[in-house]
C-alpha positions as CSV (number, residue, x, y, z in Angstrom):
1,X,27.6,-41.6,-6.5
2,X,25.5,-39.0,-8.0
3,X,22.0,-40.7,-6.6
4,X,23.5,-41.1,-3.0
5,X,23.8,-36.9,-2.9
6,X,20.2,-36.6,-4.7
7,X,18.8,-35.6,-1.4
8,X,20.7,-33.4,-0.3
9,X,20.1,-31.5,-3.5
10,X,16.6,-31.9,-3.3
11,X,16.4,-30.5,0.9
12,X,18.4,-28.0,-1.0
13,X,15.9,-27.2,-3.5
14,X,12.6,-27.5,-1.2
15,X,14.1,-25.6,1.7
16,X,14.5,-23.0,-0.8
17,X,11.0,-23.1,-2.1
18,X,9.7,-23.4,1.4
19,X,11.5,-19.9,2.7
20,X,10.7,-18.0,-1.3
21,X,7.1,-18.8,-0.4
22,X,7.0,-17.9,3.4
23,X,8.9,-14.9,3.2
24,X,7.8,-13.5,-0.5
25,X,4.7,-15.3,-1.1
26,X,3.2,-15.1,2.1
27,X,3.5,-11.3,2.4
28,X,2.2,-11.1,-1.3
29,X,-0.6,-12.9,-0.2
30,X,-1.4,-10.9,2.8
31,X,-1.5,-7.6,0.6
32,X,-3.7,-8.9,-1.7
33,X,-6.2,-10.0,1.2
34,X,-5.6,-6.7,2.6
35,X,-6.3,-4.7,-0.7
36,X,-9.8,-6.8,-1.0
37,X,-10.9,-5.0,2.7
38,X,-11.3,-2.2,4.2
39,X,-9.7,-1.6,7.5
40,X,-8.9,1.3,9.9
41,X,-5.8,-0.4,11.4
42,X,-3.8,-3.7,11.2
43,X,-5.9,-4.5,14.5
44,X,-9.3,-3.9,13.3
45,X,-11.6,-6.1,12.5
46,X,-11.2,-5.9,8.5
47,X,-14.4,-5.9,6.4
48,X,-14.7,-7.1,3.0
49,X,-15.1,-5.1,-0.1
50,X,-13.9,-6.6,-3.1
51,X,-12.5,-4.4,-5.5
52,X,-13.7,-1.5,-4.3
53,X,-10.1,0.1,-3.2
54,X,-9.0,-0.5,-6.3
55,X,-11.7,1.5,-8.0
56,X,-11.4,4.2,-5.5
57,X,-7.9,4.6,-5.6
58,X,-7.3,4.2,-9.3
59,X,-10.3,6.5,-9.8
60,X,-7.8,9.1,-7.4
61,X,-5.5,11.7,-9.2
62,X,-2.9,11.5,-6.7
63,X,-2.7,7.6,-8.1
64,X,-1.7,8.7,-11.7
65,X,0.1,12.0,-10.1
66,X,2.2,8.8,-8.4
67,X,2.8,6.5,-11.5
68,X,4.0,9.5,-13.6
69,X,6.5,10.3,-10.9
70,X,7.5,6.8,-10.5
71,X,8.0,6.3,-14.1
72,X,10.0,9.5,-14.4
73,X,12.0,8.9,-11.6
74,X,12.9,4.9,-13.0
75,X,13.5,5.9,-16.5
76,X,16.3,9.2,-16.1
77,X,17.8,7.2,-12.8
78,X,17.9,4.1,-15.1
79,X,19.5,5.7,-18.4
80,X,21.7,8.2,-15.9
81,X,23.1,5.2,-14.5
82,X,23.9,2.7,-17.5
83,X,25.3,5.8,-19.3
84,X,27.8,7.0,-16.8
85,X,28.2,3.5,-15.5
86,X,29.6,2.1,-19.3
87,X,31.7,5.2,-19.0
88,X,33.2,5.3,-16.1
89,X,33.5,1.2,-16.8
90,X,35.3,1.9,-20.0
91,X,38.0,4.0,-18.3
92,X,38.6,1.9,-15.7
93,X,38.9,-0.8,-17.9
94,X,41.9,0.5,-19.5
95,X,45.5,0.6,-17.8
96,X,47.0,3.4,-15.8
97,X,48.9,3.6,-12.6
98,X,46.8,3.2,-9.4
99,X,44.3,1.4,-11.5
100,X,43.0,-1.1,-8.7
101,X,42.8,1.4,-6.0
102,X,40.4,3.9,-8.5
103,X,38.9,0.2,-9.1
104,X,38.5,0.2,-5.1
105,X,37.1,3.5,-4.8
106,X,34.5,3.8,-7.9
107,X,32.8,1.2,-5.6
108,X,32.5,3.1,-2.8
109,X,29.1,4.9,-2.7
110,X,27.3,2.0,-3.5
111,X,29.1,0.1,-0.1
112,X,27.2,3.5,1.7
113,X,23.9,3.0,3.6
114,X,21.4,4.7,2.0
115,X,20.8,7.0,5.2
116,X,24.5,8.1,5.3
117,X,23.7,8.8,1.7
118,X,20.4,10.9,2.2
119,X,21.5,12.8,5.2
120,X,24.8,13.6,3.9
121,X,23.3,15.2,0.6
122,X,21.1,17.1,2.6
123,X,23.9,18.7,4.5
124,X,25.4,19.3,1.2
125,X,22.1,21.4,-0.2
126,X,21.2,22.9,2.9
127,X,19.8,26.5,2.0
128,X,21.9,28.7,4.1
129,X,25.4,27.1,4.8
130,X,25.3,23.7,2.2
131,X,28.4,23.2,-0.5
132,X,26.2,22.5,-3.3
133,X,24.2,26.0,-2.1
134,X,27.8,28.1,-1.4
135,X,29.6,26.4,-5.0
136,X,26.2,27.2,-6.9
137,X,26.1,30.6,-5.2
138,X,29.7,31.5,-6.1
139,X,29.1,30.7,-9.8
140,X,26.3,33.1,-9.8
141,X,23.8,30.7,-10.4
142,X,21.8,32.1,-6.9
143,X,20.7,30.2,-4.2
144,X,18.9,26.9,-5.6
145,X,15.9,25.2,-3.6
146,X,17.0,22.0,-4.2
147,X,14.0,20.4,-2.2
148,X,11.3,23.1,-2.1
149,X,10.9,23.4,-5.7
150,X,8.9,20.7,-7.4
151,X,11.4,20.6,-10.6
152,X,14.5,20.6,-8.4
153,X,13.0,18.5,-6.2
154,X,12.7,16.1,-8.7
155,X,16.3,16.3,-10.2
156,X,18.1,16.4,-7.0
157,X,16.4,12.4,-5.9
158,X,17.5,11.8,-9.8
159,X,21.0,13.0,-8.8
160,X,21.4,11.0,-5.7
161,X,20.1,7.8,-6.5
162,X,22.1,7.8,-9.9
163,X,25.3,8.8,-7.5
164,X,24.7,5.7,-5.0
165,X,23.6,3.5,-7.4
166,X,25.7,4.2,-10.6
167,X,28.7,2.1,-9.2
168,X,26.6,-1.4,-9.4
169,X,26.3,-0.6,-12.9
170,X,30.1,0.3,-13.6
171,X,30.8,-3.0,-11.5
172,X,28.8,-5.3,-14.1
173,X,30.1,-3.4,-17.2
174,X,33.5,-3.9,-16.1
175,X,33.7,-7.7,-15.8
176,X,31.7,-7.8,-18.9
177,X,34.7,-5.6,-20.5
178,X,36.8,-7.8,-19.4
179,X,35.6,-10.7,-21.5
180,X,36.1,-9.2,-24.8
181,X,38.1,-11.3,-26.9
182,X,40.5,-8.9,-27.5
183,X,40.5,-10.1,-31.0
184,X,37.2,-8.9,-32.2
185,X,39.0,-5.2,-31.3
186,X,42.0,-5.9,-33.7
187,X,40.1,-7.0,-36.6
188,X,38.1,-4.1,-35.9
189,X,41.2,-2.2,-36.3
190,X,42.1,-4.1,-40.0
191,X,38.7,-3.3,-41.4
192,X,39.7,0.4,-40.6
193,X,37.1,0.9,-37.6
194,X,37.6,3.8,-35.3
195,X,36.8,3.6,-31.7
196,X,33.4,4.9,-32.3
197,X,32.7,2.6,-34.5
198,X,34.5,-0.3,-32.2
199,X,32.7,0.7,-29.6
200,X,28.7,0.2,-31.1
201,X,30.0,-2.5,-33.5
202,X,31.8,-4.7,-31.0
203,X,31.5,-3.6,-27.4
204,X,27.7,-2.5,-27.2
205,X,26.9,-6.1,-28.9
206,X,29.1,-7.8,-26.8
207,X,27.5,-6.0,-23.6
208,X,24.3,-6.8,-24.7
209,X,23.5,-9.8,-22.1
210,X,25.4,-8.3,-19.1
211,X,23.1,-5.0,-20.0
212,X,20.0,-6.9,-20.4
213,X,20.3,-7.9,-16.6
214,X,21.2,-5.0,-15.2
215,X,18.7,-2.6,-16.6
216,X,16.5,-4.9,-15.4
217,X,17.5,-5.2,-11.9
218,X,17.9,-1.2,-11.8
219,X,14.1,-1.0,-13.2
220,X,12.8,-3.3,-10.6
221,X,14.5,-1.6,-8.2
222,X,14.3,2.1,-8.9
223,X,10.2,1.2,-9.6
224,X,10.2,0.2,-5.8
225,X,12.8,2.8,-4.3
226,X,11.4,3.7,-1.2
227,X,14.1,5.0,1.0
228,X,16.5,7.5,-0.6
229,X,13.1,9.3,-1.6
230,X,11.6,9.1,1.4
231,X,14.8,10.3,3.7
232,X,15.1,13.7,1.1
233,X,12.0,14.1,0.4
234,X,9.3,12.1,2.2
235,X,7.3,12.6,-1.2
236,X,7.3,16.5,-1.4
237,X,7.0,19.2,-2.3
238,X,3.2,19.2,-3.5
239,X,3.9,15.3,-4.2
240,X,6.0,16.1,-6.9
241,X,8.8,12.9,-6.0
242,X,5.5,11.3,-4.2
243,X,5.6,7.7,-6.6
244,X,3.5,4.5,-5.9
245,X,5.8,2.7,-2.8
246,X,5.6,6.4,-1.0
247,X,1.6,6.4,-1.9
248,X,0.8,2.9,-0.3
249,X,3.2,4.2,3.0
250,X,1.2,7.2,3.6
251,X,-2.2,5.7,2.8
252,X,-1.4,2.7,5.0
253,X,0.5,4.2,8.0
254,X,-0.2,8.3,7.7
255,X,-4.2,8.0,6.6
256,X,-4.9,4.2,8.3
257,X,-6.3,3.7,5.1
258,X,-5.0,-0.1,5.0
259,X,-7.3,-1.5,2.5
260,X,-5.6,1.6,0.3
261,X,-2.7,1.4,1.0
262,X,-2.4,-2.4,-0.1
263,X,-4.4,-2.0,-3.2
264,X,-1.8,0.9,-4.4
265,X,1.2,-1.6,-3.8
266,X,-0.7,-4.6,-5.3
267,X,-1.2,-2.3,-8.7
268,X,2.8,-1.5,-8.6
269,X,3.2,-5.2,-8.3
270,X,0.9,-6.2,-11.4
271,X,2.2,-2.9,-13.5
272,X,6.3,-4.3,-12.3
273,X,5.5,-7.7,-13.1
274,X,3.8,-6.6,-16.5
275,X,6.9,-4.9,-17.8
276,X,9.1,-7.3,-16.5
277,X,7.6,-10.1,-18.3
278,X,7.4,-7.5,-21.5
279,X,11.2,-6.7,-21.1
280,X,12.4,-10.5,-21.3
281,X,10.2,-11.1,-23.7
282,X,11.3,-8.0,-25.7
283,X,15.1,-8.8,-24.7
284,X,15.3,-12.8,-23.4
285,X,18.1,-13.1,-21.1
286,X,19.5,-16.0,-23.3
287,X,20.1,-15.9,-26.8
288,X,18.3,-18.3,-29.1
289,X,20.3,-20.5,-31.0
């Protein structure tokens, strides 16, 4: 029985290898070409350099101005988030009336299209007439420029992305609450452990492989966030939320710097997949027995 269905898991398996290497590998291909020539436009008739875009734009401080701000941005979004995510997670994962509709609704920002995200904060730090601008005002902190300050700039992309993204977090914490033998918790309780001590000495370790995957999803995607920083920001003031994805955009589509612009995103991709393979190896994803 089982070698009668072989083939339909192996069209399966090859169809899926087929589309991961036309629609990922091919375009990772076609950057790498790109970053090796220079070219005015996509339409031009590209000439061959080598590695000279990456010696020019590495040899660039707006590069290392970009990588600082990318790495900033990843690491206080990415600690923001599992923080208040295992929080948030922990409350919801105890009993209380109206439990699955606060379930329902802790989900909700991350269900929002980034745009509805992006223009909605904006409306809500607008200079003159915004909540956030009127509250702050009203406390007597004085009107804050949330976007034309570099500083503020900064925190207020930090506060939005850990806001939209936080839920995703809280979503995978939960369900790994929920497998808790609830035993390990009661013979906590016998050895006289208090819930600080319950919660590093048997939730954390028990979290351990549901967190080992989700901070690594959130780095891999907060190191290539393009959009919620581009829709607040577009990379200003003076570049100070300008990070690597927003540097190849600019250099490709704003300067028609293609060659640039592709050697910029093929160094993200080498620096992602270098710390990727670091974290796993740092934190494998199973176990060893």
């Amino acid at each position: 029985m089982r070698s009668r269905h072989d083939w339909v898991i192996w069209a399966f398996f090859w169809s899926g290898v087929a589309l991961t290497a036309l629609f990922v590998g091919g375009p990772v291909l076609n950057a790498i070409w790109l970053s090796l020539h220079q070219a005015s436009s996509f339409i031009a008739e590209p000439r061959f350099v080598g590695l000279g875009n990456y010696i020019r734009v590495v040899g660039e401080p707006e590069f290392w101005r970009a990588m600082g701000n990318g790495l900033l941005y990843s690491i206080a979004a990415i600690a923001l988030q599992v923080v208040i995510g295992i929080a948030f997670a922990m409350v919801l994962n105890q009993p209380f009336f109206g439990q699955r509709l606060v379930r329902g609704l802790a989900t909700l920002p991350y269900l929002l299209p980034t745009v509805v995200v992006a223009l909605t904060f904006q409306w809500l730090a607008d200079g003159s007439v915004g909540l956030l601008t009127v509250l702050a005002r009203d406390l007597g902190f004085g009107t804050i420029p949330w976007f034309e300050q570099p500083a503020t700039a900064r925190a207020s992309v930090i506060f939005a992305s850990v806001w939209l993204w936080t839920p995703f977090v809280t979503i995978c914490v939960l369900a790994g609450l929920q497998t808790i033998p609830p035993a390990l918790y009661e013979a906590a309780k016998v050895d006289g452990a208090g819930p600080v001590a319950r919660f590093f000495h048997v939730t954390l370790p028990q979290l351990k492989p549901v967190l080992t995957v989700v901070v690594l999803l959130r780095a891999v995607w907060m190191f290539n966030k393009f959009d919620i920083i581009w829709l607040l920001t577009r990379g200003g003031p003076l570049g100070a939320t300008e990070h690597l994805p927003i540097l190849a955009y600019k250099r490709a589509f704003s300067l028609f710097d293609v060659g640039g612009g592709a050697a910029v995103a093929t160094v993200s991709f080498l620096i992602l997949m270098t710390v990727v393979t670091i974290y796993i190896r740092l934190f494998p994803l199973e176990e060893k027995r």
